[in-house]
C-alpha positions as a Markdown table, in Angstrom:
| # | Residue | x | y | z |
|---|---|---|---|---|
| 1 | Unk | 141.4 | 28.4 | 184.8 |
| 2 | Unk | 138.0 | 28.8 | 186.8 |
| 3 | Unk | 136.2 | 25.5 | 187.9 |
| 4 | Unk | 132.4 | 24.4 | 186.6 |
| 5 | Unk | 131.5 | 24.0 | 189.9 |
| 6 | Unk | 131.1 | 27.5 | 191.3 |
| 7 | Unk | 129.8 | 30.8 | 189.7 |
| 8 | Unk | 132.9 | 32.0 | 188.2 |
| 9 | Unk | 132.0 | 31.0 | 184.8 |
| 10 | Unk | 133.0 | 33.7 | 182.5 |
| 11 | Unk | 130.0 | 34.8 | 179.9 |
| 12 | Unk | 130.2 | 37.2 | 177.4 |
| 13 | Unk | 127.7 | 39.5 | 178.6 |
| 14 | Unk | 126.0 | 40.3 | 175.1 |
| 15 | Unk | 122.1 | 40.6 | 174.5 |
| 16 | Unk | 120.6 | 38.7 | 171.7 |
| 17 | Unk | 119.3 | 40.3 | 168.5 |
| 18 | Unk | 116.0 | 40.8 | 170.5 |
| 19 | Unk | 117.9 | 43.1 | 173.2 |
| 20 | Unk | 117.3 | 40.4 | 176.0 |
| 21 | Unk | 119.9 | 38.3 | 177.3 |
| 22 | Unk | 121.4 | 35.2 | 175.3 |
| 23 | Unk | 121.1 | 32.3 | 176.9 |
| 24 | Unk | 124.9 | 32.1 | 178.0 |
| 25 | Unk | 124.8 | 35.6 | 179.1 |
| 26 | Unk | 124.6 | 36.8 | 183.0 |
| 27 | Unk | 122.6 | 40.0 | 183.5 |
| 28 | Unk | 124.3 | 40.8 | 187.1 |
| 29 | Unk | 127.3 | 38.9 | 187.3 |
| 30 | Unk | 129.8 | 40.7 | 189.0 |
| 31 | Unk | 132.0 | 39.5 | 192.1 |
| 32 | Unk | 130.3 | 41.0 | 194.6 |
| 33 | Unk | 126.5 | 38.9 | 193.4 |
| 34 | Unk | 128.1 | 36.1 | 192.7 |
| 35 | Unk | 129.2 | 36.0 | 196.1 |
| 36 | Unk | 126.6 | 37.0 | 198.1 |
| 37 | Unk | 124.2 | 34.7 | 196.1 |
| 38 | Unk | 126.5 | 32.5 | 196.4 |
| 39 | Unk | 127.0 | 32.2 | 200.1 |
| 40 | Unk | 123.5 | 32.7 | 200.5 |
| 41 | Unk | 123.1 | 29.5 | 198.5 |
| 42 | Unk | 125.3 | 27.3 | 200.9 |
| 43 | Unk | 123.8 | 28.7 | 203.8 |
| 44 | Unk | 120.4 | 28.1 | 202.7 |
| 45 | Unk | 121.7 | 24.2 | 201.3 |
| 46 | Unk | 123.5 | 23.3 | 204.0 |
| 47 | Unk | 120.8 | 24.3 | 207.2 |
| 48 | Unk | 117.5 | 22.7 | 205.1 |
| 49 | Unk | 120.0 | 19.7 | 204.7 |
| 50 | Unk | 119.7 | 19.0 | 200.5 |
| 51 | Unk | 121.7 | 18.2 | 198.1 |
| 52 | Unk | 121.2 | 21.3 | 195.4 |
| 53 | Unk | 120.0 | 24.6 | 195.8 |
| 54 | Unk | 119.9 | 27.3 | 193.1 |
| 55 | Unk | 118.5 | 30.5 | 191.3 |
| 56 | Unk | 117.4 | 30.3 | 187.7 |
| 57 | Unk | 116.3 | 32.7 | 185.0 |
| 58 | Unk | 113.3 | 32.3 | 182.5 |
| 59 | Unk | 115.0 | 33.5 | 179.2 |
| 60 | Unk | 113.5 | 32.7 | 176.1 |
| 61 | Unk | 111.6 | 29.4 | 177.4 |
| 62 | Unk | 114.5 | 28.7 | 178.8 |
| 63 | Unk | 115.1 | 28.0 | 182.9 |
| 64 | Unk | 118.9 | 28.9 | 183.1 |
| 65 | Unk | 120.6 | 28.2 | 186.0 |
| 66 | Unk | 122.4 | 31.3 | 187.5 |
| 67 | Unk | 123.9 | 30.8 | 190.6 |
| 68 | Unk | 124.5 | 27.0 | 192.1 |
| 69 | Unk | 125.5 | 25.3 | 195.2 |
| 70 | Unk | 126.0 | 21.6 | 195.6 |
| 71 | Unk | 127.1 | 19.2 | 197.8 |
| 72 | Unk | 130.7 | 18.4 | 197.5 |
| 73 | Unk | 130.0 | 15.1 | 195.5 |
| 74 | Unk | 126.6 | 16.5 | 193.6 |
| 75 | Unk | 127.7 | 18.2 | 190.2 |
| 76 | Unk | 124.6 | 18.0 | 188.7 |
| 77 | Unk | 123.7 | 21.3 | 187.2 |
| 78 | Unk | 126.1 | 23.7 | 186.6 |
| 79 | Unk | 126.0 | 27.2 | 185.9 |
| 80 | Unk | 125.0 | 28.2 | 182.7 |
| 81 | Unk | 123.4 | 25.0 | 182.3 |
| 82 | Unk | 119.6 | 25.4 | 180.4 |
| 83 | Unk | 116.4 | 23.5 | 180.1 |
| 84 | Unk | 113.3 | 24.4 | 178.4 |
| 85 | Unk | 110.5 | 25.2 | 180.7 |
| 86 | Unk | 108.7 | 22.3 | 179.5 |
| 87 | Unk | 111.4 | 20.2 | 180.7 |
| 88 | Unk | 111.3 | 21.5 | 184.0 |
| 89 | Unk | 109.5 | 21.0 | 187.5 |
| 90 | Unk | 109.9 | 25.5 | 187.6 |
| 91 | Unk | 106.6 | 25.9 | 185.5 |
| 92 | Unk | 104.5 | 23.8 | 186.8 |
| 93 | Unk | 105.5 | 25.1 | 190.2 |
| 94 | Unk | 104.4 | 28.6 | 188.8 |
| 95 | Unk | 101.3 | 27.2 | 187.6 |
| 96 | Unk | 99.8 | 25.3 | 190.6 |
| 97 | Unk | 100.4 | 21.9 | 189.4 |
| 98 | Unk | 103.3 | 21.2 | 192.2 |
| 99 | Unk | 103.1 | 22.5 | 195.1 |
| 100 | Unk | 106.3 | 24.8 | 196.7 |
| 101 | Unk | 107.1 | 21.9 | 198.9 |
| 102 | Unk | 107.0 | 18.5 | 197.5 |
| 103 | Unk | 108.6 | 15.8 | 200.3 |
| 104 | Unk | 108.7 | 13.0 | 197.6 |
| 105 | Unk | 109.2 | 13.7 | 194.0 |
| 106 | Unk | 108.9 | 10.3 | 192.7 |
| 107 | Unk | 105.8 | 9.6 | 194.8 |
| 108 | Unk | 104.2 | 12.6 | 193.7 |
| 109 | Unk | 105.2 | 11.1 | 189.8 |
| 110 | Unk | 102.8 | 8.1 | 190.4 |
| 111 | Unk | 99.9 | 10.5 | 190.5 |
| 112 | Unk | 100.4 | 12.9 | 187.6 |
| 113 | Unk | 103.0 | 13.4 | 185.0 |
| 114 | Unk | 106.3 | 15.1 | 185.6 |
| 115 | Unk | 109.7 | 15.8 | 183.6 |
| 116 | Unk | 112.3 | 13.3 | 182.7 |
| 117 | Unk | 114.9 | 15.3 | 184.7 |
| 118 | Unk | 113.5 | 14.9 | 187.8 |
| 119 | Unk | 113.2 | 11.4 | 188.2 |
| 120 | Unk | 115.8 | 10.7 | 190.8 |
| 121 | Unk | 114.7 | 13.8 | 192.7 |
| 122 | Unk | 112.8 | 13.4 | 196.4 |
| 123 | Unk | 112.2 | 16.5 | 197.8 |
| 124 | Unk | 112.0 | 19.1 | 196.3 |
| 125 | Unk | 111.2 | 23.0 | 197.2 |
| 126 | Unk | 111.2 | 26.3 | 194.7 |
| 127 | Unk | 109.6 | 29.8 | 195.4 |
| 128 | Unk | 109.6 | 32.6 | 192.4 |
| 129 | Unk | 112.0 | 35.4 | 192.7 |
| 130 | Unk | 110.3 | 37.9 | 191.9 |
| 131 | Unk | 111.5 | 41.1 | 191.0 |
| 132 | Unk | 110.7 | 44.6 | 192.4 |
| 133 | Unk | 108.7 | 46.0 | 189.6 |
| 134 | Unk | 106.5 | 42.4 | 189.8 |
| 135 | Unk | 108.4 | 40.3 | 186.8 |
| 136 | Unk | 109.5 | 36.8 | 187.7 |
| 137 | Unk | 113.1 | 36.6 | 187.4 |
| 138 | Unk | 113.5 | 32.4 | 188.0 |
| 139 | Unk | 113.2 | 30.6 | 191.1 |
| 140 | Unk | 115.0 | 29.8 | 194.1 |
| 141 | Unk | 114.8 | 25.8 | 194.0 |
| 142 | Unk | 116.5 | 23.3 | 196.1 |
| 143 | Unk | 116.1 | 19.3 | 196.2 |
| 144 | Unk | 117.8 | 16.4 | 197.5 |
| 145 | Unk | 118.8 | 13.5 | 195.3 |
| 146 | Unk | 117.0 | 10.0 | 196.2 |
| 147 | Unk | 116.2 | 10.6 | 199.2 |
| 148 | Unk | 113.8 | 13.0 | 201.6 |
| 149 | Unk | 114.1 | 15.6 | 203.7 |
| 150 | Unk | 111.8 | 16.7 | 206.7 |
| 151 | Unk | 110.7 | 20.1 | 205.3 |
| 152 | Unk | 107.9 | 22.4 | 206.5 |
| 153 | Unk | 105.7 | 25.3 | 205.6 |
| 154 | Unk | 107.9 | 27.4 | 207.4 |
| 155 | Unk | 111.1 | 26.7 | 205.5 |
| 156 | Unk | 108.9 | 27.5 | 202.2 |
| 157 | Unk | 108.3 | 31.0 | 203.8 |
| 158 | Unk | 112.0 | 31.7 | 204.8 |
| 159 | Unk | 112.8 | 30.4 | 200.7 |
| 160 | Unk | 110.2 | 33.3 | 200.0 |
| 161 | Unk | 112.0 | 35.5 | 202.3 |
| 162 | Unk | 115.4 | 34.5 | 200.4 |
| 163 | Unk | 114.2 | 34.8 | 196.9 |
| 164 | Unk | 113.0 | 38.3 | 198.4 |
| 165 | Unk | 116.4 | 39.6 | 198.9 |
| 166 | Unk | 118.0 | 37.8 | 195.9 |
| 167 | Unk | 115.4 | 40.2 | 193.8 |
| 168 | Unk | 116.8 | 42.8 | 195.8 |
| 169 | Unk | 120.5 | 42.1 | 194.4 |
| 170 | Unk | 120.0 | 41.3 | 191.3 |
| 171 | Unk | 117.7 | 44.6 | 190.9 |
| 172 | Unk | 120.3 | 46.7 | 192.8 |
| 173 | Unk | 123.0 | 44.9 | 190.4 |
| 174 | Unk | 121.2 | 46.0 | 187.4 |
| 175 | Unk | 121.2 | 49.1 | 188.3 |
| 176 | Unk | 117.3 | 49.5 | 189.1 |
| 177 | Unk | 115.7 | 50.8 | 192.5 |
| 178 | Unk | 114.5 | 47.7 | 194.7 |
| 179 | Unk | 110.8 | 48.5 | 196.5 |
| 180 | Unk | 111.0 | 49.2 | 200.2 |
């Protein structure tokens, strides 16, 4: 029996009627991804000291959460686990509204609206993965839970530099050329 708290959910691997992925479905989910992504995950949890860090996919409105890492008494999201965009911080990080790096969450919810889900979130960081031929896959999001970490500008250019090479994989996975 595989657990809900790492990426070994099973999916079914079928595209919807429209030829793109169903919402349960994994594009590039074979061992090898799911472990690199993964540990990459962990790593990247574990030295910017917060609580979740993950990769999602945009499908069909949908921010679908692809690969997860947690810490050992967070099982927030799991993956699999879907929210429409609107219900999401993802989009208006696309979009300018949030910045990349947000230290407080619930401070920054005093000054403008944000989505129910993230009311116990503090800080709270998320870059686009994008793919080599230009698409936006997801993001590469991370965020502690009630409570602040002391993040910079820098650590919001290694996450770029990580949601870099998880294009890479997933492109290489899907059997398409990543850019030089």
């Amino acid at each position: 029996m595989r657990s809900r708290s790492g990426d070994d959910i099973g999916f079914d691997g079928n595209p919807s009627a429209s030829g793109r992925p169903a919402i349960g479905t994994l594009d590039c989910d074979g061992p090898l991804v799911v472990q690199a992504l993964s540990s990459m995950l962990e790593l990247i949890r574990e030295q910017l000291g917060m609580d979740v860090f993950f990769v999602s996919e945009f499908v069909d409105g949908h921010r679908v959460f692809r690969h997860v890492a947690t810490a050992p008494s967070m099982g927030i999201i799991h993956v699999g686990d879907s929210h429409t965009m609107e219900d999401s911080i993802c989009q208006q990080v696309l979009d300018g509204r949030v910045p990349n790096l947000a230290h407080d969450l619930r401070v920054l919810r005093t000054r403008q609206p944000l989505p129910e889900v993230t009311k116990p979130i503090g800080t709270h960081i998320s870059v686009p993965v994008v793919m080599p031929d230009g698409s936006i896959y997801g993001t590469l999001c991370g965020f502690a839970v009630e409570r602040t970490v002391d993040l910079t500008e820098r650590d919001v250019k290694r996450l770029e530099v990580a949601a870099q090479a998880t294009a890479r994989v997933l492109a290489q996975a899907a059997g398409h050329q990543a850019a030089g």
